[in-house]
N, C-alpha and C positions, 0 to 999 in steps of 0.2 A: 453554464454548461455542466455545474459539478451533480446537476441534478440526475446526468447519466450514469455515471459512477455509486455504486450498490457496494457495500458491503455485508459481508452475511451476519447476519444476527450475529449467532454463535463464533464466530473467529476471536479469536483468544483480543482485549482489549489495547496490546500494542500494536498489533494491525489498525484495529481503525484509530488508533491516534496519531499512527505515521500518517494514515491515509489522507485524514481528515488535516492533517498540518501541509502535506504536500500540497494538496488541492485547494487550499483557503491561500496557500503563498507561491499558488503557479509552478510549483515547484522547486522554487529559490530557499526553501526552509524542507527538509524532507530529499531532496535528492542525494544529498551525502547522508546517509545517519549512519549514527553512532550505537553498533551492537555490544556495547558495553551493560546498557541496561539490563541486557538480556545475557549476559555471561561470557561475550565475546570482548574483540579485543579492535583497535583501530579503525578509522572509518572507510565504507564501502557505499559506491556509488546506487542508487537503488532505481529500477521505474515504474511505472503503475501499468498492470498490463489485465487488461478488460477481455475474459471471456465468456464465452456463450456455453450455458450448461443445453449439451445434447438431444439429453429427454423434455428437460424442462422450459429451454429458451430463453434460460435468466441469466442476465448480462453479471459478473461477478468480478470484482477487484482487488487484485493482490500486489502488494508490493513485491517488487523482484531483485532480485541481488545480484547483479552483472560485475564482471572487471575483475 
C-alpha cells in the first residue's frame, strides 16, 4: 500500500527519509523520531498525514508532529 503515499520531489530530504523509514517499518521505526538531527531536542511522537492538493488532486505526505 506504500505505493499511495507521494512525497514531493522538492521536500527538504529528512522528510522523505522519515517518511520512507516509517512506511518500510509500518510504523514501528519512525513514529517517535528523534528532532535532534534537525536542531531540536528529545523525542516526539510523529504520523503520516495524506493530503489532497485543491487545484491539483495530488495526494501529498507529511510527517506530523502531535503530543
Amino acid at each position: 500500500m506504500t505505493e499511495a503515499f507521494t512525497v514531493k520531489s522538492d521536500a527538504p530530504d529528512w522528510i522523505k527519509d522519515h517518511t520512507a523509514r516509517y512506511l518500510e517499518s509500518n510504523g514501528e521505526d519512525g513514529h517517535l523520531w528523534d528532532p535532534s538531527e534537525r536542531g531540536g531536542s528529545g523525542v516526539v511522537p510523529t504520523l503520516l498525514l495524506v493530503t489532497m492538493g485543491r487545484r491539483s488532486g495530488d495526494a501529498i505526505t507529511l510527517p506530523l508532529i502531535y503530543g
